[in-house]
C-alpha positions as CSV (number, residue, x, y, z in Angstrom):
1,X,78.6,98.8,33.0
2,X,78.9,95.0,33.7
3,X,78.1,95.5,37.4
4,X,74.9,98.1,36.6
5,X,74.0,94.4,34.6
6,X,74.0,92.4,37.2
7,X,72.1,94.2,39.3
8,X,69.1,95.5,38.0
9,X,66.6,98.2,39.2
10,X,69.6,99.6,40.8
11,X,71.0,101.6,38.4
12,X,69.7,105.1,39.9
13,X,69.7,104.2,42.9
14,X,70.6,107.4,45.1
15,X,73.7,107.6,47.4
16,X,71.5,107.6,50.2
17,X,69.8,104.1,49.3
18,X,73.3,102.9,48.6
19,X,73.9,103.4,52.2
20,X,70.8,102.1,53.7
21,X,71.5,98.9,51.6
22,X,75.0,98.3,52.8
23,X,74.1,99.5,56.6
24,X,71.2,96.7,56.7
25,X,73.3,93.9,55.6
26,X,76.0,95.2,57.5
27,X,73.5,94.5,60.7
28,X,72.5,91.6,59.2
29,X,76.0,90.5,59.5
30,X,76.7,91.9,62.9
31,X,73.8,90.3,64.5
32,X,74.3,86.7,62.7
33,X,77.9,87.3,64.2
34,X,77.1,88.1,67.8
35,X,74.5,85.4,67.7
36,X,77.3,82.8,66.5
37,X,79.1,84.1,68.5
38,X,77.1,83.3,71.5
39,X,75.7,80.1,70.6
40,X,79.9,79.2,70.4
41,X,80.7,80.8,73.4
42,X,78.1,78.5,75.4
43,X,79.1,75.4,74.0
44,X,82.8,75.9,74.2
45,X,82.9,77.2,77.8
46,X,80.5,74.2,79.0
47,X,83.6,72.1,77.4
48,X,85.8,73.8,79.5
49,X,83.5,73.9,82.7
50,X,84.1,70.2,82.6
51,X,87.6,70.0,82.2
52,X,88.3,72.8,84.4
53,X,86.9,73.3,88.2
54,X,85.1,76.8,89.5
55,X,88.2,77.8,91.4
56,X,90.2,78.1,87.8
57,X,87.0,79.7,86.5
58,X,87.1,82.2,89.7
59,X,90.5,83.2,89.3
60,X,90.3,84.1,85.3
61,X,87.1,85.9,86.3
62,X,88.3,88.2,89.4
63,X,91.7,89.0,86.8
64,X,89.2,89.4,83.7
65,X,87.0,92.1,85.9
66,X,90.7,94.2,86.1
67,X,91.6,93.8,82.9
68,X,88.0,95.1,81.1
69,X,88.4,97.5,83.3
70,X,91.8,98.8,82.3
71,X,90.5,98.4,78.1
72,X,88.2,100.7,79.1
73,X,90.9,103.4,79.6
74,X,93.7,101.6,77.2
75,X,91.7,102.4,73.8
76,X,89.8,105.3,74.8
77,X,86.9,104.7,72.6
78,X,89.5,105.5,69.6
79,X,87.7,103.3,67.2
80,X,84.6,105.1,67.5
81,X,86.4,108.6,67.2
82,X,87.5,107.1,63.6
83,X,84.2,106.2,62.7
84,X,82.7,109.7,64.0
85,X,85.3,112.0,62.2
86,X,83.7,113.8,59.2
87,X,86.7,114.0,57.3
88,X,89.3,111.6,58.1
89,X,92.9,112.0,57.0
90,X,96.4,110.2,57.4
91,X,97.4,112.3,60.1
92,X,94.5,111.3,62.2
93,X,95.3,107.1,61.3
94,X,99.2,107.4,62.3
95,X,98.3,110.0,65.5
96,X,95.4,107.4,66.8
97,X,97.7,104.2,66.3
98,X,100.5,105.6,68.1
99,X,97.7,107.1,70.7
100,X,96.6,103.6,70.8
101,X,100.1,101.9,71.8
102,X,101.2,104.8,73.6
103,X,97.4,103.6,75.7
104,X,97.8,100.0,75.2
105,X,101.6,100.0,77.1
106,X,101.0,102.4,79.6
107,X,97.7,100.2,81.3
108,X,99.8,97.2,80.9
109,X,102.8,98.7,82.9
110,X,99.7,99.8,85.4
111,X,98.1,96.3,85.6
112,X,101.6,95.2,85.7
113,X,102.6,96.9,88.9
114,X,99.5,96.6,90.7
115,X,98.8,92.9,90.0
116,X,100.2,92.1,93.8
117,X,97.8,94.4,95.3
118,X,95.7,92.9,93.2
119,X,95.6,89.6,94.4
120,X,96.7,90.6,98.0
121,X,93.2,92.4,97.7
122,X,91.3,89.2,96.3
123,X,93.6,86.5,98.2
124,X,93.7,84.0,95.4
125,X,96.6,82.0,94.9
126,X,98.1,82.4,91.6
127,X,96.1,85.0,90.8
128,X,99.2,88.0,90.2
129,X,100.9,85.7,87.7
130,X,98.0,85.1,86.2
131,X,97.2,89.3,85.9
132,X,100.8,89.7,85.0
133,X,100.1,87.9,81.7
134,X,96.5,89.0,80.9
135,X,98.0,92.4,81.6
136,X,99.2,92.2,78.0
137,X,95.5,92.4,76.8
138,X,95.4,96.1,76.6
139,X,98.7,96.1,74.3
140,X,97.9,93.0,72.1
141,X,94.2,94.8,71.6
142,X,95.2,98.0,70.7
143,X,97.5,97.2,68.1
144,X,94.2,96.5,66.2
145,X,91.8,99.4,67.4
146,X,92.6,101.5,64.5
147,X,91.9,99.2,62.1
148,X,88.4,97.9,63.3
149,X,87.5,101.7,63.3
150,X,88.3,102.1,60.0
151,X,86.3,98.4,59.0
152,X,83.2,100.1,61.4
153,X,83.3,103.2,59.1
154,X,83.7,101.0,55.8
155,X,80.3,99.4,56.5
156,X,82.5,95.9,56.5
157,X,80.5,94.4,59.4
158,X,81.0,91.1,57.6
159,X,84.5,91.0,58.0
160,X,84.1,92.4,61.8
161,X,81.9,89.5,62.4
162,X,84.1,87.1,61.0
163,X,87.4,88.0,62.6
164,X,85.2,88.0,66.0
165,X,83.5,84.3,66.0
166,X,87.0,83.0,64.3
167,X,89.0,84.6,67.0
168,X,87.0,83.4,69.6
169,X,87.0,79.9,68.2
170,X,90.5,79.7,68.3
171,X,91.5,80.9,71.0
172,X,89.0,78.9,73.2
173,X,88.5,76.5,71.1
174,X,92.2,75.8,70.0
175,X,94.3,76.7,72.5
176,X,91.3,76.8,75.6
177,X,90.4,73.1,75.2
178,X,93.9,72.0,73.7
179,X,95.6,73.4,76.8
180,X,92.6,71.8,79.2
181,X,93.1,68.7,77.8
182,X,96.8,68.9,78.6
183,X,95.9,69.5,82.3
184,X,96.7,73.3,82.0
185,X,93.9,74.3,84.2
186,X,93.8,77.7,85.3
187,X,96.5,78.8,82.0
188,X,93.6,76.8,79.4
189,X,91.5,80.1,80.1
190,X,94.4,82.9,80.6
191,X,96.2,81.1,77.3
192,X,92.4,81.7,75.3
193,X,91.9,84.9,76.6
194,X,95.3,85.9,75.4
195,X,94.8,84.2,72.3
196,X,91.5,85.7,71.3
197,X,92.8,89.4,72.1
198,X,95.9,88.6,69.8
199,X,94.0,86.9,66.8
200,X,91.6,89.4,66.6
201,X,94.3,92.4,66.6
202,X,96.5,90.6,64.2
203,X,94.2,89.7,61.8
204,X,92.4,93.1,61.9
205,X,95.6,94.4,60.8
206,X,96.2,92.3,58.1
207,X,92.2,92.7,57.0
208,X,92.9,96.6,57.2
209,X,96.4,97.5,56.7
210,X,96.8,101.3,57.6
211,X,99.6,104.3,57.8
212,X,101.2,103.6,61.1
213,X,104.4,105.7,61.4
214,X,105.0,109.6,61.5
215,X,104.7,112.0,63.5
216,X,101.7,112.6,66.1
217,X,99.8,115.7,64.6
218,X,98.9,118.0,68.6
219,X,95.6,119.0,66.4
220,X,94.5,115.6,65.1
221,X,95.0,113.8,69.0
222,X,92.7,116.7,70.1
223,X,89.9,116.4,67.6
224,X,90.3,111.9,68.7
225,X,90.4,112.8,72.0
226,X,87.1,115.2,72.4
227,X,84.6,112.2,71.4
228,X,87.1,109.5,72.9
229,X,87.1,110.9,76.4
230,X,83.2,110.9,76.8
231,X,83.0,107.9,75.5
232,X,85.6,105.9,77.5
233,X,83.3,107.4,81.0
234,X,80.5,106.4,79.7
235,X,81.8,102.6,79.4
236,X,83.8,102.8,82.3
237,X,80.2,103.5,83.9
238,X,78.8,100.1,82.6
239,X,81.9,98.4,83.5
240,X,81.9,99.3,86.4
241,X,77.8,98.0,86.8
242,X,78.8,94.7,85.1
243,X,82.0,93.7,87.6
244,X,81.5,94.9,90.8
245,X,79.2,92.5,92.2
246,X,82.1,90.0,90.9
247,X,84.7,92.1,92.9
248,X,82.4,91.5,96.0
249,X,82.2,87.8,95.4
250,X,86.0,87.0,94.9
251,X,86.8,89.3,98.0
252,X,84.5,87.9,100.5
253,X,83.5,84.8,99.2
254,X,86.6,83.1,97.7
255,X,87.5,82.2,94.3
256,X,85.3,78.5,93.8
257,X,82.4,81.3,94.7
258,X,83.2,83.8,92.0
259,X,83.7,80.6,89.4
260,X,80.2,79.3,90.5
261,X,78.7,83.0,90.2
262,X,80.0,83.7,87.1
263,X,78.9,81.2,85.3
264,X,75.2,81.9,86.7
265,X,75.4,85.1,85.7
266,X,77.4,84.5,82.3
267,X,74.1,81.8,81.2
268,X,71.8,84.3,82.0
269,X,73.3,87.2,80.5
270,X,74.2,85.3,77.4
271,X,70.3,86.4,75.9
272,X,70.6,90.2,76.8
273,X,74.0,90.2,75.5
274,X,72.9,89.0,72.1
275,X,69.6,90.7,71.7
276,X,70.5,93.6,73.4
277,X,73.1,94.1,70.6
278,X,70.7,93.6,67.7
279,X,67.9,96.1,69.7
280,X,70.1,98.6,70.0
281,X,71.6,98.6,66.6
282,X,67.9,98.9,65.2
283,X,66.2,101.0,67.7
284,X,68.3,103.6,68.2
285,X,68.5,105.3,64.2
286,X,64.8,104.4,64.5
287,X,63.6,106.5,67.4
288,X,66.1,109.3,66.2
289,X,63.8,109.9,63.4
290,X,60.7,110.2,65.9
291,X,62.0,111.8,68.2
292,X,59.8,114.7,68.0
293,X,57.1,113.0,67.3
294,X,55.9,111.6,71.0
295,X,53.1,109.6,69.7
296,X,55.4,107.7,67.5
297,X,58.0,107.4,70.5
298,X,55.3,106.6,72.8
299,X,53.6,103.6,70.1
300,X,57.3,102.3,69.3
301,X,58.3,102.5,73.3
302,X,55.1,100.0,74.1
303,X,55.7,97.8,71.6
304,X,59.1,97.2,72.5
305,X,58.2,96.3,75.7
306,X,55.4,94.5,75.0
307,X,57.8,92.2,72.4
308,X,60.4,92.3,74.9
309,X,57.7,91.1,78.1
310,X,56.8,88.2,75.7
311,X,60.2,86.7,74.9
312,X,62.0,87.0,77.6
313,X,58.9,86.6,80.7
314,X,58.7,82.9,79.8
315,X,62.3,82.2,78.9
316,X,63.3,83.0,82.6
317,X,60.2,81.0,84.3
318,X,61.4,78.6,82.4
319,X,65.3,79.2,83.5
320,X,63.9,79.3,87.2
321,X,61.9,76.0,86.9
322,X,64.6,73.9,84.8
323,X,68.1,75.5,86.6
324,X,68.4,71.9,88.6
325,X,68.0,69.6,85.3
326,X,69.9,72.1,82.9
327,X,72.6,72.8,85.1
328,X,73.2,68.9,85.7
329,X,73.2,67.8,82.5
330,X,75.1,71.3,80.8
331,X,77.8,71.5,84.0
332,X,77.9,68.4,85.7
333,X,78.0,67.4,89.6
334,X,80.8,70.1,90.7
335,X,79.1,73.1,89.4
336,X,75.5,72.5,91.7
337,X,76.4,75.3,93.0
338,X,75.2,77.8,90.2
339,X,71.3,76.6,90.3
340,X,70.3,79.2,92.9
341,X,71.6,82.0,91.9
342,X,70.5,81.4,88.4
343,X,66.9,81.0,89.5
344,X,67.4,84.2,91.7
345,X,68.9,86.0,88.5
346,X,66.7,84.6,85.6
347,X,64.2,88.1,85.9
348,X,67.4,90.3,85.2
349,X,67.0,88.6,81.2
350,X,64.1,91.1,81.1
351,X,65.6,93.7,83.3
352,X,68.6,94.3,81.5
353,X,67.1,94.5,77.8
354,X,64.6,97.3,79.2
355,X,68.0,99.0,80.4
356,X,69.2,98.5,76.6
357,X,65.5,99.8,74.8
358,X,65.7,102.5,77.8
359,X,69.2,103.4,76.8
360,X,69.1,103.7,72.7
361,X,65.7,105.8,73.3
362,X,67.4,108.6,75.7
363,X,70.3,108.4,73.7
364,X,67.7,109.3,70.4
365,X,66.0,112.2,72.6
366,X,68.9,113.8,73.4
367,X,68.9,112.9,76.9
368,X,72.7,111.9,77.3
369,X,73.1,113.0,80.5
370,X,69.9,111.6,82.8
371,X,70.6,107.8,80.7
372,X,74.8,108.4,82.0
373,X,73.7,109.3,86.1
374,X,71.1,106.4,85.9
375,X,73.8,104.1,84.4
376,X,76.1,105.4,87.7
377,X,73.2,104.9,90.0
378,X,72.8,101.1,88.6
379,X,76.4,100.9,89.6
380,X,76.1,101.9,93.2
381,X,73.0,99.9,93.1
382,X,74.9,96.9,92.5
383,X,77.7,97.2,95.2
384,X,75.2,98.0,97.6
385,X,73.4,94.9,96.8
386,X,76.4,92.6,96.4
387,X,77.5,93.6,99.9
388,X,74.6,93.4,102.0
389,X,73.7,89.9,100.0
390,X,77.3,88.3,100.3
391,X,76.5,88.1,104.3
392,X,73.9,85.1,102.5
393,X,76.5,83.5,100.6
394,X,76.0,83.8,96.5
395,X,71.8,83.8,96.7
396,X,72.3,87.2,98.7
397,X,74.6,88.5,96.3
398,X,72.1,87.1,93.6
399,X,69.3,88.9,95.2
400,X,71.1,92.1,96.1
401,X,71.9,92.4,92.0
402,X,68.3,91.6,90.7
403,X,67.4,94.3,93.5
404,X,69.7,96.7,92.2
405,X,68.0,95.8,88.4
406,X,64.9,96.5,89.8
407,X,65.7,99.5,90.8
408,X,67.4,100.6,87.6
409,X,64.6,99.5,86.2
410,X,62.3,102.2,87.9
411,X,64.3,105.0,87.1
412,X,64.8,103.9,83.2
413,X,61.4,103.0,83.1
414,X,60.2,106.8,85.2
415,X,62.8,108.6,82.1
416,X,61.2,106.5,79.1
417,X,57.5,107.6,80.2
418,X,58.8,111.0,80.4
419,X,60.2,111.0,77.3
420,X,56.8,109.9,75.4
421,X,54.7,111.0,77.8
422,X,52.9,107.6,77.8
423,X,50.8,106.8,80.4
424,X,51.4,104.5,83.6
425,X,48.2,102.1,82.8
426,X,49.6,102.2,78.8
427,X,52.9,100.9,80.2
428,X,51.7,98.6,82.5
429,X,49.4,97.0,80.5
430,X,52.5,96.2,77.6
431,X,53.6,93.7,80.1
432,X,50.5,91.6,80.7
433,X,50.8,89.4,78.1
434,X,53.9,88.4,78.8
435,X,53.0,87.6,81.9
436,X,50.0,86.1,81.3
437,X,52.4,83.8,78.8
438,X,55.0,83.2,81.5
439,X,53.1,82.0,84.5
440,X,51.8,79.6,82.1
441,X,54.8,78.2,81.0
442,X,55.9,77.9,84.1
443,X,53.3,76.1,85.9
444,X,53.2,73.8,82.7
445,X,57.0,73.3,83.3
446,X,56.8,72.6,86.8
């Protein structure tokens, strides 16, 4: 009764409200999260891009491609299986968790055996110790992938976004800088790697304590396992997009290469990261409930892009004109090296949020299958690129990537007009504006 006081005018408020409520601030949370999150990630790694060369940077990065790539099939998408499951029971909890370490040990005895071919492959020095101890990752982060399902299906996005920006904080910003300060170099970024993967875990344990022991129940691993094994291919899919152009960097063109190209493509990705996130949160529950009507698909589509032409046209003339300045004054003299491929890179900020608007609306129609062979086209896409460009040192490999994006784009963009049957001169013309917007900026910049 004291509660119903507090709040008034919601006293019959229906179940379904109650959940439309708690979902928005949930998002509200999740997105003020990720944003945090990014604006800490910038400033803390630019720290450490001071204290630490591009060769440390390209080592961490050639055994961070391995190691997302071995989450993917460590936690199975087992946290979304939890949050999918109409009726969830004990004997689902206790069979995922020991799914999860069963997972989580059995990729890190894999990374741990093929870290010499590994680095034989990559010919870094160092780099199979430093696998052999991010080779943990996949252990430490499982021990907590039950719990953040069963946060996800709570609605308790605040706490999620919590743990994530104060995990992140103190692992790069603890341990990270503390360690790069000491002179730690290349074991500053494996020690707050490590660090993030175990604070998150731990204190998602302690957030959402949750049965652990008994016995596996055959039925309840089967009913995890139908939704986790789609799942884990589609990821693997944009994984494998995301990192291969990094593989072809550290194998042909050294490890001070890779440092200087992942940071390019880290600053530029930072914006499609973050508002790709909130976009697809939004959009796709949206178009779900047009999906039928094509009009409505077709008005919501061009608006998206229009907003999406506007923000993030200028933003990368801007990148393109201002790389030299920002790059000096955010990096410093050793990392010059980045400014080209930036520039060459800046139009994939638009690219790649058309790739997330493209995704959430196939994903609304229906259309699972034509969004997962486009996602394994982009893929190929990017290999190809990456090893025709590397032959012109990291602007090739730039330019063989914002191909490949371009291409993607086309066949997202061909499935999207499909979908609402909107026409080509419609589509076009939600992009003038902001290009109109971002030649001006541009020439005003230069």
């Amino acid at each position: 009764m004291a509660e119903q006081e507090q709040m008034p005018g919601r006293r019959g408020e229906s179940a379904g409200k109650k959940l439309e409520r708690r979902a928005v601030g949930g998002l509200v949370w999740m997105l003020s999260g990720v944003g945090f999150q990014a604006l800490l990630r910038v400033v803390l790694l630019l720290i450490l891009a001071r204290l630490i060369g591009p060769e440390a940077f390209g080592v961490v990065g050639a055994a961070l491609v391995v190691i997302h790539i071995a989450l993917v099939f460590s936690n199975l998408g087992i946290s979304s299986a939890i949050v999918q499951r109409a009726e969830l029971e004990d004997r689902h909890i206790h069979s995922a968790f020991a799914l999860a370490l069963l997972c989580g040990a059995l990729i890190t005895l894999v990374v741990e055996l093929l870290a010499p071919a590994v680095a034989g492959f990559f010919d870094f020095d160092g780099l199979t110790a430093v696998l052999r101890v991010l080779g943990l990752v996949p252990l430490v982060a499982n021990l907590g992938v039950v719990a953040e399902g069963l946060l996800r299906r709570a609605l308790a996005f605040r706490k999620i976004a919590t743990i994530t920006v104060v995990s992140y904080a103190l692992g790069y910003g603890l341990v990270g800088i503390g360690l790069a300060l000491m002179g730690a170099g290349v074991w500053a970024l494996v020690g707050a790697s490590l660090t993030e993967y175990a604070t998150r875990a731990v204190i998602m344990l302690v957030i959402r304590p949750h049965p652990k022991m008994g016995r596996p129940d055959r039925a309840a691993l089967w009913q995890i396992l139908v939704l986790s094994g789609g799942l884990t291919l589609r990821r693997f899919g944009q994984q494998l997009a995301q990192g291969l152009d990094n593989i072809v960097v550290g194998r042909w063109l050294g490890a001070e290469a890779l440092g200087l190209y992942g940071r390019a493509y880290q600053l530029i990705s930072l914006p499609p990261a973050t508002i790709g996130k909130a976009m697809g949160a939004v959009m796709f529950p949206v178009l779900s409930r047009v999906q039928n009507d094509r009009p409505r698909l077709a008005a919501a589509y061009r608006r998206s892009t229009a907003v999406l032409a506007v923000l993030t046209i200028p933003a990368a003339a801007a990148v393109i004109v201002l790389a030299p300045e920002l790059i000096m004054v955010m990096l410093g003299q050793d990392w010059l090296g980045v400014i080209v491929p930036l520039q060459i890179l800046a139009p994939g900020i638009f690219f790649r949020l058309i790739f997330q608007l493209s995704d959430a609306l196939g994903m609304a129609a229906g259309t699972v299958y034509a969004v997962a062979w486009r996602q394994g086209a982009h893929a190929a896409a990017v290999l190809a690129g990456a090893l025709i460009g590397q032959h012109w040192g990291l602007p090739g490999v730039a330019g063989g990537v914002l191909a490949a994006q371009f291409v993607t784009y086309a066949l997202v963009t061909q499935l999207c007009l499909r979908l609402t049957s909107l026409s080509v001169k419609t589509w076009a013309a939600a992009h003038v504006r902001g290009l109109v917007i971002g030649a001006l900026a541009g020439t005003g910049l230069w």
